[in-house]
N, C-alpha and C positions, 0 to 999 in steps of 0.2 A: 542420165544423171552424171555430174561429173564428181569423180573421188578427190575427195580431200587429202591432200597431201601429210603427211604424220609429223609434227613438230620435232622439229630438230631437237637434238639433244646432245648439248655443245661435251658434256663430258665422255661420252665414245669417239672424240676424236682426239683422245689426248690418253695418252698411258700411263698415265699418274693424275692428283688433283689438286691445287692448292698447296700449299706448302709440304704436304707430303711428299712432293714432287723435288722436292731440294738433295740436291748431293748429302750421302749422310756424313753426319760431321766429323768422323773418325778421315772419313776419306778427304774431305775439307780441309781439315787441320793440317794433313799431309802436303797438300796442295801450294796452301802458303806459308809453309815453310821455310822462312829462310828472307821471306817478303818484309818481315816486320824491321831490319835494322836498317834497310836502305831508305834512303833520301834523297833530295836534291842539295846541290851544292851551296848553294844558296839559296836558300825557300823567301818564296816573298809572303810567307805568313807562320803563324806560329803552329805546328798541330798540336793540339790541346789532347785529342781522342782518336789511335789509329786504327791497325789492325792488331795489335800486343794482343790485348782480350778476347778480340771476336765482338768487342760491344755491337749496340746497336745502329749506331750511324757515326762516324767522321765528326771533327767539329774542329774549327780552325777560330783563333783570335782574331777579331778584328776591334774598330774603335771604341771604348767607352765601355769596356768590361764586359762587353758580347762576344758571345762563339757565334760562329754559322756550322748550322747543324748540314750534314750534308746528308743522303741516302738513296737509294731503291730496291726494288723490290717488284718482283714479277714471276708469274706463274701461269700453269694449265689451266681450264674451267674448273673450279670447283663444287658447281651448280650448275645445270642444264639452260635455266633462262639468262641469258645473255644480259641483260640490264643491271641482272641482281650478282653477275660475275663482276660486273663493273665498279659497285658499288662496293663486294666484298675485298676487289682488287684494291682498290685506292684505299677503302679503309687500313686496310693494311700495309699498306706504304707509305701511310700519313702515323701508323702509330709508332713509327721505329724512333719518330721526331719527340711525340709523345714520352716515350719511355727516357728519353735523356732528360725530362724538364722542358721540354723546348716548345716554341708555335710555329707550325708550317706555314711558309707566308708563299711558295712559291713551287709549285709542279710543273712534269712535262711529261706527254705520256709516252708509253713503251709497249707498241703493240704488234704481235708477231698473226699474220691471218692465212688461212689455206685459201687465196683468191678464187681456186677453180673449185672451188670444195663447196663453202660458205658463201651465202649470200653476203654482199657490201649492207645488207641494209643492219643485221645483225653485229657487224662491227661498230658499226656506228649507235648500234644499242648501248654496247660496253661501252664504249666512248660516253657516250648520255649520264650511263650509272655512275662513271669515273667521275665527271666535273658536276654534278651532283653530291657527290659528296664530298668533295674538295672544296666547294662553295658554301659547304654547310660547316666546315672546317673556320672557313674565312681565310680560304689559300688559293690562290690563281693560276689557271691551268694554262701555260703558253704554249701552244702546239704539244712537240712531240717528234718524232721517230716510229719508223713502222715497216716492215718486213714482208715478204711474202714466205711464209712458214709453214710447215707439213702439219704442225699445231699450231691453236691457236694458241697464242699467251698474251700475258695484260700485267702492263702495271702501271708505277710510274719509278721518276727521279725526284724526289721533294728537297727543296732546301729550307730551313728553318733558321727561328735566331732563339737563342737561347742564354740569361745570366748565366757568364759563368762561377759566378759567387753560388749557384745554387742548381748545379750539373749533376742530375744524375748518371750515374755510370757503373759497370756493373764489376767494379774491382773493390766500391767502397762498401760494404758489406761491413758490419761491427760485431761480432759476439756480447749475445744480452740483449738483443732488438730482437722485434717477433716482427713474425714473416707472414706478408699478406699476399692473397692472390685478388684481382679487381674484376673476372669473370668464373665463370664455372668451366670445365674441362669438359671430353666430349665432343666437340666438333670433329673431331680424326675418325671415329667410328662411325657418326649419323652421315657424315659426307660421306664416307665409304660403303655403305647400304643405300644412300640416295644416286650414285653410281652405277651401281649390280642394280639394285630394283625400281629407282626413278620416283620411290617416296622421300618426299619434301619434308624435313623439319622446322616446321616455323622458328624454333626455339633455336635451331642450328641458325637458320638464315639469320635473325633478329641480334644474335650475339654478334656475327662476324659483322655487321654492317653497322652493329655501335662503334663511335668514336670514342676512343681511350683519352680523349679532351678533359672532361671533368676528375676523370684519378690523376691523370697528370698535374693539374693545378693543386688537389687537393695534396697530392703527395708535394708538391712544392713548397705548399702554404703548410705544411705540418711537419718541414723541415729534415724531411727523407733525402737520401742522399744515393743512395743503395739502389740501384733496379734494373731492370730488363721486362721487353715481353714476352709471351711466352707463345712461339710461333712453332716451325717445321721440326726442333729436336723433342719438345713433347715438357712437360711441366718438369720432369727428370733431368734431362740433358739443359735445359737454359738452366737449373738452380746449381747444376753442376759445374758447369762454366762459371758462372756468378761465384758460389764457395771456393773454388780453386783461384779462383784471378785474385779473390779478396785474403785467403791465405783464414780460412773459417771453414768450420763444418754447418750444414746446414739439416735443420732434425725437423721431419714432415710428420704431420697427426694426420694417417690418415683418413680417419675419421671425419677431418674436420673440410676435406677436400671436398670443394662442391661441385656435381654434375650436373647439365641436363639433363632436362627428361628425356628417356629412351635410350640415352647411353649404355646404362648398363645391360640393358634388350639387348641392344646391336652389339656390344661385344659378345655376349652370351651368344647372340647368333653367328659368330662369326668373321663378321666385317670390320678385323683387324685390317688397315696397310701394311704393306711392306715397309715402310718408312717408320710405322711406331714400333715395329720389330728391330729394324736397326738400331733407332734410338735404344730401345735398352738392353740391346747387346753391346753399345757402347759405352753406356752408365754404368751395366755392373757389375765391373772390378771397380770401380768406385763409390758403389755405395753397398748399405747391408740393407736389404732387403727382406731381412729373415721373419721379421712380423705379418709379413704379405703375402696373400700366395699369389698366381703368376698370374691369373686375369686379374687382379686390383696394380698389380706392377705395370700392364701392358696400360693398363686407364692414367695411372700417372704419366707412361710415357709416349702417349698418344698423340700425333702429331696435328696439332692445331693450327688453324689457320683463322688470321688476324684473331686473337688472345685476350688473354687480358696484361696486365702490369703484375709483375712479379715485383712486391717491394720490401727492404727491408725498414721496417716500418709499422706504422696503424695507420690507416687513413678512416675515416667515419664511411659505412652501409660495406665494407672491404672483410670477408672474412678473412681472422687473423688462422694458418695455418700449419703452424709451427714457429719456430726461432733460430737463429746462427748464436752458434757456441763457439768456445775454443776447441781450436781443430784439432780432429780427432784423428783414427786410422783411415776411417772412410769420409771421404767430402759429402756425402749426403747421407744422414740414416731416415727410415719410415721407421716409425712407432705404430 
C-alpha cells in the first residue's frame, strides 16, 4: 500500500500570517520619515493622496474630475489551503481601493514562492483564487511579477478610478458623525489558532474573502467622506491614525464592537500574535483605555486581515460603534 503523503500546510512556511506579518507601525512611521515632503520637480500629475497620513492607497488627478487610485498589498499564507490564500490575498488588495471610494478596474499580481520547497501546482492555486476574485470585483488581472522566496507571499498592485468630488480619506473625519465598522473583528485570533492547531474558521474564511464593494458604494451614496479599512494595526491603531490625521478624538462603545464566532475562545485560549501586541503598545499613550481590561483591549487591537471599512458615518445593516468628537487629550477613548 502506498502512503499518502500529508497535505501541505502553506502557513508553517511562513513566520507570521497575513497582515499580521506587516512592519509594526511605530516602526513604519520611523521608516518614512522625512519621505512625505519630497517630490519631483516637475510632476506630470497632480497628487491628490500621498504618504502625509499613512492613508490607504495613492491617488493622482487625472481628466474629468477622476483620481486614479493606486495600491498594493501583500503577505505570508494566512490559511493553510492555497486557493483560499488567493482569494483572501486579493480580497484584500482590492479593498484599500475600496475604502477610498473608489472601483478597482485594474490588477497585477505579486507573488514570492519557495520553488524547491512547494510544489508549482500550488502556486498556481493562489494565482486561481487571486483572479477569482478580482473578476468578481470586475477588475482585470494583467500578469504580474514573481520571485523565488524562502516564503511564500501573495498579493497584488490594483489601480482603481475613483470621483474625486466624493474621496474618501482618512484625515476627513468631523466631530458629531457616528462611527461605523462594516465587518465584525476577530480574524487576528482565529488565524492565529488555525496556524498552532490547523482548525478552520468558516466565519474567519467567509469574512476575509468578502469584498468591501457594497460598503464602499453604500458609504459613497450616503455621503461619508471619512474612512479607512481596518487591516495589520488592528481596529485601535487604524481609528488612531484616522483621529490624529483628522485633528478629532474618536470614542468607541465597546459594547457595541462586533466579533466572530470563537473569537473571544481563541483569545481566551491564547492565540494572541505578536503583531496585535505591538499594535496596542503602540495605541496606548494615546488612547484611555481605562473602561477595558486587557483582553477586551488586545480584541480591539487585533490584527486583521482584509477588514472591514472604518467609516465616519451610518451606512444601512453597518453597526454604528461609537462617534468622533472634539479632540480631547487622548485620540481614541473606549467606553
Amino acid at each position: 500500500m502506498t502512503a499518502t503523503a500529508p497535505p501541505v500546510r502553506l502557513t508553517q512556511y511562513a513566520h507570521g500570517g497575513g497582515c499580521a506579518c506587516k512592519i509594526p507601525p511605530g516602526e513604519l512611521e520611523a521608516v518614512v520619515a522625512g519621505l512625505t515632503a519630497t517630490g519631483p520637480t516637475h510632476p506630470a500629475a497632480e497628487l491628490v493622496v500621498g504618504l502625509d497620513d499613512g492613508d490607504d492607497a495613492a491617488v493622482v488627478r487625472i481628466a474629468g474630475g477622476q483620481g486614479l487610485v493606486l495600491t498594493t498589498d501583500f503577505f505570508t499564507p494566512v490559511v493553510d489551503d492555497a486557493y483560499t490564500f488567493g482569494r483572501i490575498a486579493a480580497a484584500n488588495a482590492l479593498s484599500d481601493v475600496y475604502a477610498m471610494g473608489g472601483i478597482p478596474v485594474m490588477a497585477v499580481n505579486l507573488l514570492g514562492w519557495p520553488r524547491d520547497v512547494l510544489p508549482a501546482e500550488l502556486a498556481a492555486e493562489v494565482l486561481r483564487g487571486g483572479l477569482e476574485v478580482a473578476h468578481e470585483a470586475g477588475c482585470h488581472v494583467g500578469g504580474g511579477h514573481s520571485i523565488d522566496d524562502p516564503e511564500p507571499k501573495y498579493g497584488m498592485a490594483v489601480t482603481g478610478l475613483v470621483d474625486l468630488d466624493r474621496l474618501i480619506r482618512n484625515d476627513a473625519a468631523v466631530a458629531g458623525t457616528a462611527l461605523s465598522l462594516t465587518k465584525p473583528l476577530g480574524v487576528g485570533v482565529l488565524n492565529s489558532r488555525h496556524k498552532n492547531t490547523g482548525e478552520v474558521s468558516a466565519e474567519a474564511v467567509a469574512s476575509m474573502t468578502a469584498l468591501n464593494a457594497e460598503a464602499s458604494v453604500a458609504a459613497v451614496a450616503a455621503g461619508i467622506r471619512a474612512g479607512t479599512d481596518v487591516t495589520g494595526f488592528g481596529l485601535l491603531g487604524h481609528l488612531y491614525k484616522m483621529a490624529r490625521a483628522s485633528g478629532v478624538t474618536a470614542v468607541v462603545d465597546a459594547a457595541a464592537v462586533p466579533y466572530l464566532a470563537g473569537a473571544r475562545q481563541a483569545l481566551a485560549d491564547g492565540w494572541v500574535s505578536g503583531g496585535t501586541r505591538r499594535n496596542l503598545d503602540w495605541v496606548r499613550p494615546h488612547a484611555d483605555l481605562s473602561a477595558v481590561g486587557e483582553d477586551e483591549a488586545l480584541l480591539l487591537a487585533d490584527a486583521q486581515t482584509s477588514g472591514g471599512l472604518l467609516l465616519g458615518g451610518e451606512v444601512p445593516g453597518a453597526p454604528v460603534i461609537g462617534e468622533f468628537v472634539a479632540q480631547q487629550e487622548f485620540a481614541v477613548v473606549v467606553r
